[in-house]
C-alpha positions as CSV (number, residue, x, y, z in Angstrom):
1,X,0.0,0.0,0.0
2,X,1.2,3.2,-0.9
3,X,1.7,6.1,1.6
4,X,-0.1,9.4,0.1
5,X,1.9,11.5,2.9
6,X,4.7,12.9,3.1
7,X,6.3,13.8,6.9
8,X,5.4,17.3,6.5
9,X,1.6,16.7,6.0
10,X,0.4,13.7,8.4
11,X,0.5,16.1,11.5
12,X,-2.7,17.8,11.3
13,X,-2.3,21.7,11.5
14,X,-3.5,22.8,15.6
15,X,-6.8,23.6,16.0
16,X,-7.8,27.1,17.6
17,X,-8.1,25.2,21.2
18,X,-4.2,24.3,20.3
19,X,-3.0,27.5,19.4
20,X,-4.8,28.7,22.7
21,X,-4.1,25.9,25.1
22,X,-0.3,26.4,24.4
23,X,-0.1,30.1,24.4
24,X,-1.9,29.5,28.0
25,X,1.1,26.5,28.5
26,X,-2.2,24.3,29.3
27,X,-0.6,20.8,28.6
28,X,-3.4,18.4,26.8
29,X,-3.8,15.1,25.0
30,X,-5.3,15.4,21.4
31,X,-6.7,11.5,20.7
32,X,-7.1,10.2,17.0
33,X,-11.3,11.4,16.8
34,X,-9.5,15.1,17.1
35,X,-10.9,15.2,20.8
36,X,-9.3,17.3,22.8
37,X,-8.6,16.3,26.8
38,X,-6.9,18.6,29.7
39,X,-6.6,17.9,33.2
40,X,-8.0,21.3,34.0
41,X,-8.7,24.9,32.6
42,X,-8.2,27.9,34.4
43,X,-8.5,31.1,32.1
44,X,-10.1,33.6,34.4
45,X,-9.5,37.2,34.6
46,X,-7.8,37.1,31.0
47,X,-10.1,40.0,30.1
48,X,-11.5,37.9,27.2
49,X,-14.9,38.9,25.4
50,X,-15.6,35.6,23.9
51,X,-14.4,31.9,24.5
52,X,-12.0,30.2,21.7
53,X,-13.3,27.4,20.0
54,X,-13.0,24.9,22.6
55,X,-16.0,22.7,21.7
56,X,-13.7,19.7,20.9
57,X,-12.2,20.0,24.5
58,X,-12.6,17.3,27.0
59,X,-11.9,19.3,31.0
60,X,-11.8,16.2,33.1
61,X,-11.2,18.7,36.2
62,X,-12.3,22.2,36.8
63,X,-13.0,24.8,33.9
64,X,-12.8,28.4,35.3
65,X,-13.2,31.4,33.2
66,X,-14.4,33.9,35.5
67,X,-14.0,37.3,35.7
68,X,-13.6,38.0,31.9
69,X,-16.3,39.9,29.8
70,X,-17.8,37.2,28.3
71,X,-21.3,37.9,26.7
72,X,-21.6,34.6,25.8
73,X,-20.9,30.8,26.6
74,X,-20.3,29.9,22.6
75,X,-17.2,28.0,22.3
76,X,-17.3,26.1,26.0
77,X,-15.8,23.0,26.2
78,X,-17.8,20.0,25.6
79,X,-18.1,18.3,28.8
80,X,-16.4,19.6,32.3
81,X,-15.6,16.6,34.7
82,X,-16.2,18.4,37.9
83,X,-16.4,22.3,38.3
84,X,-17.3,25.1,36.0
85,X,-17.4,28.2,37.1
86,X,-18.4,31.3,35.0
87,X,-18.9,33.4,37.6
88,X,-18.7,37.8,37.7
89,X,-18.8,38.1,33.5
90,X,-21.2,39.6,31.6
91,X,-24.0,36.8,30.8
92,X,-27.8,37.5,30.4
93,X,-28.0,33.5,29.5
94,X,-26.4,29.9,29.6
95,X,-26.4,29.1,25.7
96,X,-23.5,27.5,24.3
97,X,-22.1,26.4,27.8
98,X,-21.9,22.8,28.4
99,X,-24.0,19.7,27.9
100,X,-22.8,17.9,31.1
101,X,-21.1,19.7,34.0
102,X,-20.4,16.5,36.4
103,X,-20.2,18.8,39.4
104,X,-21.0,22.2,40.5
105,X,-21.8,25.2,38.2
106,X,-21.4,28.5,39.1
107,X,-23.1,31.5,37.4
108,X,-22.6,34.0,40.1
109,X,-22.1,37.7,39.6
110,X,-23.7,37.8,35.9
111,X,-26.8,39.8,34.4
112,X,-28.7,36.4,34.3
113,X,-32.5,36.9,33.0
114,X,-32.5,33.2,32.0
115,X,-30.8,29.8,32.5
116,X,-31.8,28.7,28.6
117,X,-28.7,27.0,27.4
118,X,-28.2,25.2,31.6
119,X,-26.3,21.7,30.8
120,X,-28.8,18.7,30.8
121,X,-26.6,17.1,33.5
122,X,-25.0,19.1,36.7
123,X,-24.9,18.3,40.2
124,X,-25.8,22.0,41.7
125,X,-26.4,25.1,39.4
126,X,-25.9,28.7,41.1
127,X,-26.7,32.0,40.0
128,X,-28.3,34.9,40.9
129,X,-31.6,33.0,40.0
130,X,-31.3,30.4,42.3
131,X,-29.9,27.5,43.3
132,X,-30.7,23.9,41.5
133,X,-29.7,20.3,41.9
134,X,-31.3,19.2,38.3
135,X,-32.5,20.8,35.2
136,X,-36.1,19.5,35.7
137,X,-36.0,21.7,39.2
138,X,-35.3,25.0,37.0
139,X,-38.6,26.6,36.3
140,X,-39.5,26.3,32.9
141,X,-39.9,30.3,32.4
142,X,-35.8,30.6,33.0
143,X,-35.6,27.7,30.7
144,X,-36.5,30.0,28.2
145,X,-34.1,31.8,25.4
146,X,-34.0,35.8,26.2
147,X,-35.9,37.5,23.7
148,X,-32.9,39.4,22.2
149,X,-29.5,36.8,23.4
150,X,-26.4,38.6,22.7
151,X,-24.2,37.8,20.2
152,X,-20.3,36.8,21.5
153,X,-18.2,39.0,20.0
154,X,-16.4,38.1,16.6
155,X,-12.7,37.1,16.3
């Protein structure tokens, strides 16, 4: 069988998460299905208005990025292992943040007016809301989208 690549081209070219996760000196594990996996993610107080791309990212610890300006939670990480904590940005809503939060969310500190966008999964969810221990516990008038969600801010 013939081998269509040369060395130069079978190492794939690093993903936006990459780029970032080395910049930050984040060590992390990229497996053959392009997944991404860290040990834990701490990029608070960076003064960032949006999140990188870091849907293909795996946190099997904590993911903290508090104390930004984020508008939005576009771009989270696909599933946080324990901890993810959001807390003192600038979010009116929940969409784009996690699927599955194994542990405790915090949403503290933000201009919440809805939880639309909560993970289906968490063990507590706080916020200036309220506090939950499941998404069928969140009433579902915070479940829904704000009537004019803000847009994260473009690259």
């Amino acid at each position: 069988m013939r081998n269509f690549f040369n060395k130069k081209s079978a190492v794939a070219p690093l993903t936006e998460a990459e780029q970032k996760l080395t910049e930050w000196g984040v060590k992390y594990k990229r497996k053959n299905d392009g997944t991404i996996v860290v040990r834990e993610l701490d990029i608070s107080g960076k003064k960032l208005t949006r999140l990188p791309d870091l849907s293909n990212v795996v946190v099997l610890g904590d993911f903290i990025c508090q104390n930004n300006q984020l508008t939005s939670l576009a771009g989270s990480p696909k599933s946080v292992g324990r901890g993810f904590y959001c807390d003192g940005n600038k979010l009116t809503s929940l969409i784009g943040g996690p699927q599955t939060v194994a542990g405790y969310m915090s949403c503290k500190s933000n201009p919440l007016t809805s939880l639309a966008g909560a993970p289906q999964k968490f063990a507590r969810l706080s916020s200036n809301l309220g506090d939950f221990y499941s998404r069928s516990a969140i009433p579902a008038e915070l479940l829904q989208a704000p009537s004019n969600p803000p847009q994260p801010p473009q690259p």
